[in-house]
N, C-alpha and C positions, 0 to 999 in steps of 0.2 A: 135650404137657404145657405146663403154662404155671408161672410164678413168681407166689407172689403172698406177701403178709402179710395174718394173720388179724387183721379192725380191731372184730368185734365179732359178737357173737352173735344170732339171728335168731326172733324166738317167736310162733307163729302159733296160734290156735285152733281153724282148718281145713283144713285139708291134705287131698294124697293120699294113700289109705291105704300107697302106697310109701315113704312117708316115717315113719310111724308108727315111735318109737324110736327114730329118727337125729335128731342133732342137725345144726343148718343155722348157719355161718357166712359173716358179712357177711368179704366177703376184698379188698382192693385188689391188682390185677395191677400186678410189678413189671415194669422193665427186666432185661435178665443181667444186670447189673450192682448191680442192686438196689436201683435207684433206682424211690420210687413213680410211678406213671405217670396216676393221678387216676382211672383205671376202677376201680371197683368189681363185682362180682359174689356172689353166694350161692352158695354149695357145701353139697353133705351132708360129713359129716367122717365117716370111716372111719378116722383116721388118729391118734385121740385129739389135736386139735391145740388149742392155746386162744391167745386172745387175745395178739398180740404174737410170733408164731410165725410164720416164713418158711414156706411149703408150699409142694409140688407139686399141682396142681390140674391132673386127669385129663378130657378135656372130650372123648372118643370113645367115639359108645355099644356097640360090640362090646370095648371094653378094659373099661367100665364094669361091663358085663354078664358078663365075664369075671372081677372082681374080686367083685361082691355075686352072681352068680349067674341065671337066667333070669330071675326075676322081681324084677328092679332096677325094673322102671317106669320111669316120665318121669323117671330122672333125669339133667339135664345138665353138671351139673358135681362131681367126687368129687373128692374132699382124700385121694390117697391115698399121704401122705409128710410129714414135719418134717425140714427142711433144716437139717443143722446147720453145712455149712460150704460155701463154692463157692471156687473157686480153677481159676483162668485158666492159658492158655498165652501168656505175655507176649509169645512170639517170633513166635507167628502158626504156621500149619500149611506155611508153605514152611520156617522154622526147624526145624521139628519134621521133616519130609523130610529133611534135609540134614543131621541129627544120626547120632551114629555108632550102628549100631545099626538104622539104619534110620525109628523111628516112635517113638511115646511107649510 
């Protein structure tokens, strides 16, 4: 899965008939951290997501195929999430080992 924010939305007059009813947005891949990263990509959105929105962007065709079903078609990249919040382990994963308890 990747990060991205939704920069704009995408309208074609010919398509695959896979795409027929799905809307296509223009998505910039972020950093984890959330910083833009200058790649852009096109996704279908599953995920009701609009312009200005942080997503998950699903880019594996058996997870794909698994989310719309066998007859997904060609598609490579699904929006299937709106991110509303991300939050880090500042300590790092040996902190995290060494806390009482065991793990997070």
């Amino acid at each position: 899965m990747r990060l991205a924010r939704v920069t704009g939305t995408v309208v074609c007059t010919i398509r695959h008939p896979a795409y027929e009813g799905r809307r296509l947005l223009l998505c910039e891949l972020l950093t984890p951290e959330g910083d833009p990263t200058g790649v852009e990509e096109i996704a279908v959105d599953h995920a009701q997501a609009g312009v200005g929105d942080r997503v998950l962007i699903l880019q594996e065709g058996n997870g794909i195929r698994q989310v719309l079903g066998k007859d997904a078609g060609p598609i490579r990249d699904l929006i299937v999430g709106v991110v509303d919040l991300i939050s880090y382990d500042r300590e790092g994963a040996a902190g995290a080992a060494g806390a009482a308890g065991g793990g997070r």
